[in-house]
N, C-alpha and C positions, 0 to 999 in steps of 0.2 A: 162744414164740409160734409157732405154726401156723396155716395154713389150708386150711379144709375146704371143699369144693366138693358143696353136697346133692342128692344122690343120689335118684331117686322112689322114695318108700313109707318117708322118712326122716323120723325124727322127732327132736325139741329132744331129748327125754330120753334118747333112742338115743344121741343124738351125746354128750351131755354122758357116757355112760354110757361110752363108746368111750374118752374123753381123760380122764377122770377129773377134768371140769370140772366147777362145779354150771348147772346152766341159768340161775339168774342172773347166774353173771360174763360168759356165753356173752352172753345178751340187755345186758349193760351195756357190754361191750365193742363190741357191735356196734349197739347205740341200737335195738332189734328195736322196732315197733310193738306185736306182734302174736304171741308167740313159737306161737302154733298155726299161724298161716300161713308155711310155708314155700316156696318155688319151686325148680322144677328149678332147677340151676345156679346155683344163688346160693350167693358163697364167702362164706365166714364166718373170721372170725380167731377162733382158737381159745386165751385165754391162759391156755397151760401155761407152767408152770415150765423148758422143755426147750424146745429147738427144733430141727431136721434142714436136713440141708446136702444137696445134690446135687453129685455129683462133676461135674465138667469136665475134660473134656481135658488131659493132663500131668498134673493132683495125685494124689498121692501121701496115705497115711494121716496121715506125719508131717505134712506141710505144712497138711492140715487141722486136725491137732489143737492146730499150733500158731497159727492162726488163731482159733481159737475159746477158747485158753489151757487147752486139758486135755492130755490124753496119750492113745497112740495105745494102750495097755492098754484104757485105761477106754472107748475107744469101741466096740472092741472087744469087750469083755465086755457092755457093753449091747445093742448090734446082734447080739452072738453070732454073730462071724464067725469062722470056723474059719481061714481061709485069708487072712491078711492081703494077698497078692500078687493074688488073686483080686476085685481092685475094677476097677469099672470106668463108663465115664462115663455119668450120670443114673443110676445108684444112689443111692437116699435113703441116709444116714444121722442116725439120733437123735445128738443132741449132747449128751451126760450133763451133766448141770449141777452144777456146783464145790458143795461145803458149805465152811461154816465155823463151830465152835462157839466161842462166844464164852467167854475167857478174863476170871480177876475184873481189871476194873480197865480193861478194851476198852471205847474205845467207837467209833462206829461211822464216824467219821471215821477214826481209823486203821487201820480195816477197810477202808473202803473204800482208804485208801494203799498197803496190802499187796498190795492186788490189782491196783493201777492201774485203779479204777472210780469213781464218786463217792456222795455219802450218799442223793442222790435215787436213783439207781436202784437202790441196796440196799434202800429204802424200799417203792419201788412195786415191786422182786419180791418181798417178802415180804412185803406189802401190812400192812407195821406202822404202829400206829393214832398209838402213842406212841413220837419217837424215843429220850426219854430211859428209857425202862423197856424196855431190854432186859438180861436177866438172865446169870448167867455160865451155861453150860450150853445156851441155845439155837441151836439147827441153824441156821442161817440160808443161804440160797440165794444164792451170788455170782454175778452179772448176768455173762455171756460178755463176753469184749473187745469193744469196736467201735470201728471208726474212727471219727475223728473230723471231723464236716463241719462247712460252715457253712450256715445256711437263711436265705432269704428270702422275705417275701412279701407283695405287692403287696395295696392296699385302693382299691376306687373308691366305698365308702362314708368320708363326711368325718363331722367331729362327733363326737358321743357313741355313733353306730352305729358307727363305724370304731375309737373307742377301743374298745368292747365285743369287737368283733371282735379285736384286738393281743389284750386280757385274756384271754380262751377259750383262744388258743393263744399264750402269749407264752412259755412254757416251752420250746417247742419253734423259735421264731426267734433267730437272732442278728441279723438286719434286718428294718426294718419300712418299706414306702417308701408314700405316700400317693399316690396319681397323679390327679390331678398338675396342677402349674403350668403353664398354659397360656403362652409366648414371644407378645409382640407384637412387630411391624417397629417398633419405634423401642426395643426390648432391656428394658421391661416387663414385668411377666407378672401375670396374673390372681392374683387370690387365690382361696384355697381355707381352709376352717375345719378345719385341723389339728392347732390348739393341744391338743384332747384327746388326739388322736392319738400325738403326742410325746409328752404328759406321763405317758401311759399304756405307752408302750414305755420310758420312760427307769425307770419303778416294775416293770418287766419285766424290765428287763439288757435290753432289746432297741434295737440302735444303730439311731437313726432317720435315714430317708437321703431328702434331698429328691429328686426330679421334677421334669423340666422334658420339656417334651417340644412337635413343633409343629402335632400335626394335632390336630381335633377329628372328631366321627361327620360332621359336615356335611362338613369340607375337609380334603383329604389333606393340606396342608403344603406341598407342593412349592415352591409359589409363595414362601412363606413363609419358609423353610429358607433359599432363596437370597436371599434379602432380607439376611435378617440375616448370613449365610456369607461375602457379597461386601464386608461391613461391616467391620473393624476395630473402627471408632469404634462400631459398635451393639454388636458381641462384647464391646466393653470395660463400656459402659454395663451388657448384660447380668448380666456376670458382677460388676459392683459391686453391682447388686442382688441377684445371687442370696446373694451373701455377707452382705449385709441383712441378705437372711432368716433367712441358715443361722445369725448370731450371733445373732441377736434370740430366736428360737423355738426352739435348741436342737438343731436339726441337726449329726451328725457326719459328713454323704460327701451326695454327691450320685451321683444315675442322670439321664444322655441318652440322650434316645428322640428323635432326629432321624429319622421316618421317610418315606417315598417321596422322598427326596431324589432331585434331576435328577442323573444317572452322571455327569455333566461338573463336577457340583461334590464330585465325592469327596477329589479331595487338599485343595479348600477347609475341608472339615469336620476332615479330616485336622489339618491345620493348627487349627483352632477348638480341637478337640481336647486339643493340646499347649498352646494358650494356656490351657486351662480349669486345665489340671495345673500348668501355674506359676503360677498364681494363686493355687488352693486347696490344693496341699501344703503352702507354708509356712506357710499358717494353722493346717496340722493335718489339714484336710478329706480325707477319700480321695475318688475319683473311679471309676463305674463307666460302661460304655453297655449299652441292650438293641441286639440285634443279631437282624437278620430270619434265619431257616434254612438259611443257604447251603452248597451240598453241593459247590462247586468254586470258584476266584477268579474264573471268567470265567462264574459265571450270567450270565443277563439275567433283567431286570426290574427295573421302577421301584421293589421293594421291596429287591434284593438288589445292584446294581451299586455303587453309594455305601457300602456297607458294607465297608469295608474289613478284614477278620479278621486278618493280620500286623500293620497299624500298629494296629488297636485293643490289639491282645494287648500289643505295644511300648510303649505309650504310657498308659492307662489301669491301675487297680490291678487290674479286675477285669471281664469281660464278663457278661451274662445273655443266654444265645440263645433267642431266643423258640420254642420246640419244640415249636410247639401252632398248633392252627386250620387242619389238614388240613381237619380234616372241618367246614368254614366257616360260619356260621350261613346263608347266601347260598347255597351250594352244595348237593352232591348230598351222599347221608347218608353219610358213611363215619368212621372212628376219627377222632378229633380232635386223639390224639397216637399215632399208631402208631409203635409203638418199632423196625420196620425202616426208617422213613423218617428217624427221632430216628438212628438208627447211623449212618445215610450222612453225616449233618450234622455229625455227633460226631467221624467217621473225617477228612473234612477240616478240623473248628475245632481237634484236635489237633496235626494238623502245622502249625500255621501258630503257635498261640495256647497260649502255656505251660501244660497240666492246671490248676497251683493258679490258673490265673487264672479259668479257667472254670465256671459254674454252668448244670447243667440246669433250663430252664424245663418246669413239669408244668403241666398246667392239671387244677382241679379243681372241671370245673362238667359237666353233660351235655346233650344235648341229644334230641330230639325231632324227625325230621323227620317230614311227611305224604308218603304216597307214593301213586300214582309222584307222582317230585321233578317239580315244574315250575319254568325255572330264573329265576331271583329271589325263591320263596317262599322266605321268611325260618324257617329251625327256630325252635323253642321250648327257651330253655333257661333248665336248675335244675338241682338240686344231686342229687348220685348217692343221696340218700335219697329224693328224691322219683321216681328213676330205680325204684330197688326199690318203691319205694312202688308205682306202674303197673305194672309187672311181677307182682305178686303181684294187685293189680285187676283185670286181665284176663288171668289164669291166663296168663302166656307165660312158657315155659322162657325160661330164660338161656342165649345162646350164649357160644362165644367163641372170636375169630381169634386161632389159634395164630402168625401170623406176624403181624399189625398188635399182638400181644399188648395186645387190648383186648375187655371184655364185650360182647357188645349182644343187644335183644330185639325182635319185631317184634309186634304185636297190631290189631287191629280196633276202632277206638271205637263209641260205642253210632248211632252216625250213619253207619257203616259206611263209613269212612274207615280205609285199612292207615296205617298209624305204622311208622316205624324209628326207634329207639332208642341210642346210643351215646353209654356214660361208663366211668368207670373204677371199680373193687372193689378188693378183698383182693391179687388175683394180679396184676391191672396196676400196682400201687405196689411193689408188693415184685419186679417186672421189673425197674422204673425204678431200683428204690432199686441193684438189684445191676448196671446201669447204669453209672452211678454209682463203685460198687465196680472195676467193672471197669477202667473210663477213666480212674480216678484223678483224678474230679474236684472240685474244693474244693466244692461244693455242689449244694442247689437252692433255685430259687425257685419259688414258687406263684406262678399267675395264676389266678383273685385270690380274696381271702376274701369269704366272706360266700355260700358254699354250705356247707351243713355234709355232711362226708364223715370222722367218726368213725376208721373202718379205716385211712385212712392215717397219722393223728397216730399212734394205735397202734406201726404198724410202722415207721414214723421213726424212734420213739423205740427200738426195738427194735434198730433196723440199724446206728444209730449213735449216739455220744457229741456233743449241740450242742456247738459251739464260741459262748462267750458273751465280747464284746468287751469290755465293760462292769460 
């Protein structure tokens, strides 16, 4: 997998003509409306059999090749480098892709075992129709190593949309969490219709993980959080029903989203906490929380002071830090998730919060502001298809901030209104994903489904091996 960034005076068949792609896998992979309309700057994922690595600082040829499970020959002879000594960092290279010809009597599970890969993505790189009719003699393309994550991802559609939603992309989650149960002050909680939702992740492999959480769009919580916080007897009440639920309908772990909680009730939640985890471990249940952006222990703010990042990390199986909503639907236009602001947040939820405990949050929805911002006008926001989609309607190149490493485009409505644009593509997921890579984190989660954004399931699947619980 590659991606291309188009270039003016670029055309589909040029490019297809470049990678040795046909233009329909070019337009299937990337959901094109339109494949004559083009825009500047708009990346495209490119699915070649092959894919290129950028050196970084410190590696070496070995260490790449043994990352990727080839040898430092073969990349070598592909790149046609003379001088192996001679690398150095942001240098592309191709990453020659493994063969294997199938011997009588193989089949394609213990191909896949040989290589330490699995029979889906032998399947989908060699895009075979039938897996039983593979013959002795065929070449077949072995998928590069990838590590191996885990994914999550949030739905605020309930019902038979939210199940639809799990279906589309359940290949690619190993969690699916419905949001969510609303907590009332006497330990309650609203219902929500997500019997589909379950039934649909569990015909998925995808572990279904309850929601609770205590604000709503109308009330922060605050009030609310200490209500129940200050309770024992409500905490208990609480957590007998959550466990209801979680037997009744099929849930395996639960997520707390405790949020604007008052700074003076942080060791109380602390404490809620560790009640939650002796209650639901021995049942079997895991236990995760979402956790607001915190980039030191001693922020302020009613969203970050309560959040505790060492006792969560201690005490919980597993964090989600919410990594998203810079660029705020309320606020002034800017990236929504810029990955130099995601690094600061990363650099201290590491030291404090074990890697495998941690999951990056990506948000994968765009928005729309009108400008100039006036402050309370509310952006508009949809889905990065709909982002390209206006972007090619009103002819505007695509930019894109090399340091927020995120797209965006600005244009004029026909009411002569300026618009700013910011969402994410090709090159902002595949940052995140190597993100990710870098920090040695157990996952990510999406917030939330139900935009459809194509290119990044692509490269998911690409960058890594799902871990399926189930």
């Amino acid at each position: 997998m590659q991606i291309h960034t188009v270039q003016r005076g670029e055309t589909l068949w040029g490019i297809s003509q470049r990678y040795g792609v046909s233009i329909h896998n070019i337009v299937t992979a990337n959901q094109l409306e339109d494949p004559n309309k083009l825009i500047v700057g708009l990346a495209l994922v490119i699915p070649t059999r092959y894919r290129t690595h950028t050196v970084r600082s410190g590696e070496n040829l070995w260490m790449i090749a043994q990352r990727y499970g080839t040898t430092v020959q073969a990349i070598l002879e592909v790149n046609q480098i003379m001088d192996p000594s001679q690398i150095y960092p942001g240098m592309v290279f191709v990453i020659p892709a493994r063969t294997h010809t199938v011997q009588p009597g193989e089949s394609l599970w213990q191909i896949a075992q040989r290589y330490s890969t699995t029979v889906q993505e032998i399947i989908s790189t060699n895009q075979i129709q039938n897996p039983n009719l593979i013959f002795p003699g065929t070449v077949l393309t072995i998928p590069h190593r990838k590590p191996v994550t885990e994914v999550n991802a949030y739905t605020i559609n309930t019902g038979e949309q939210g199940a639809r939603e799990i279906q589309e992309v359940g290949r690619y989650l190993t969690y699916s969490s419905p949001f969510a149960y609303i907590m009332k002050e006497d330990g309650s909680l609203t219902a929500i219709n997500d019997t589909p939702i379950i039934q649909t992740s569990l015909a998925e492999r995808v572990s279904p993980m309850m929601c609770i959480t205590n604000f709503t769009y109308r009330d922060p919580g605050s009030r609310l959080a200490r209500t129940i916080l200050s309770s024992t007897e409500i905490q208990d009440q609480l957590l007998t029903n959550i466990l209801n639920i979680m037997r009744d309908k099929g849930y395996q772990g639960l997520n707390v989203d405790f949020e604007n909680v008052y700074p003076e009730d942080r060791e109380l939640y602390n404490q809620f906490l560790q009640r939650t985890v002796d209650r639901l471990h021995p049942e079997g249940y895991y236990v995760s929380t979402a956790l607001a952006p915190k980039t030191s222990g001693e922020q302020k703010g009613l969203l970050y002071e309560a959040h505790d990042y060492p006792a969560h990390g201690r005490i919980v199986d597993f964090v989600v830090l919410m990594t998203y909503e810079w660029g705020y639907r309320l606020g002034p236009p800017q990236a929504i998730s810029p990955l130099n602001q995601i690094r600061r947040v990363l650099d201290y939820a590491v030291s404090v919060i074990p890697r495998n405990k941690i999951f990056f949050g990506f948000q994968i929805y765009a928005r729309d502001w009108l400008t100039p911002h006036v402050q309370g006008q509310e952006a508009e926001t949809f889905s990065q298809q709909e982002a390209i989609r206006r972007a090619i309607q009103y002819g505007a190149a695509i930019q894109y901030d090399p340091v927020a490493q995120s797209p965006f485009f600005r244009y004029t409505d026909a009411q002569g209104r300026g618009h700013e644009v910011w969402f994410e593509d090709a090159r902002s997921a595949q940052a995140k994903f190597d993100t990710v890579k870098v920090y040695g984190l157990r996952g990510t989660s999406y917030w939330v489904l139900g935009y459809p954004y194509p290119q990044n399931w692509l490269l998911l699947e690409d960058n890594f091996t799902i871990r399926k619980i189930i």
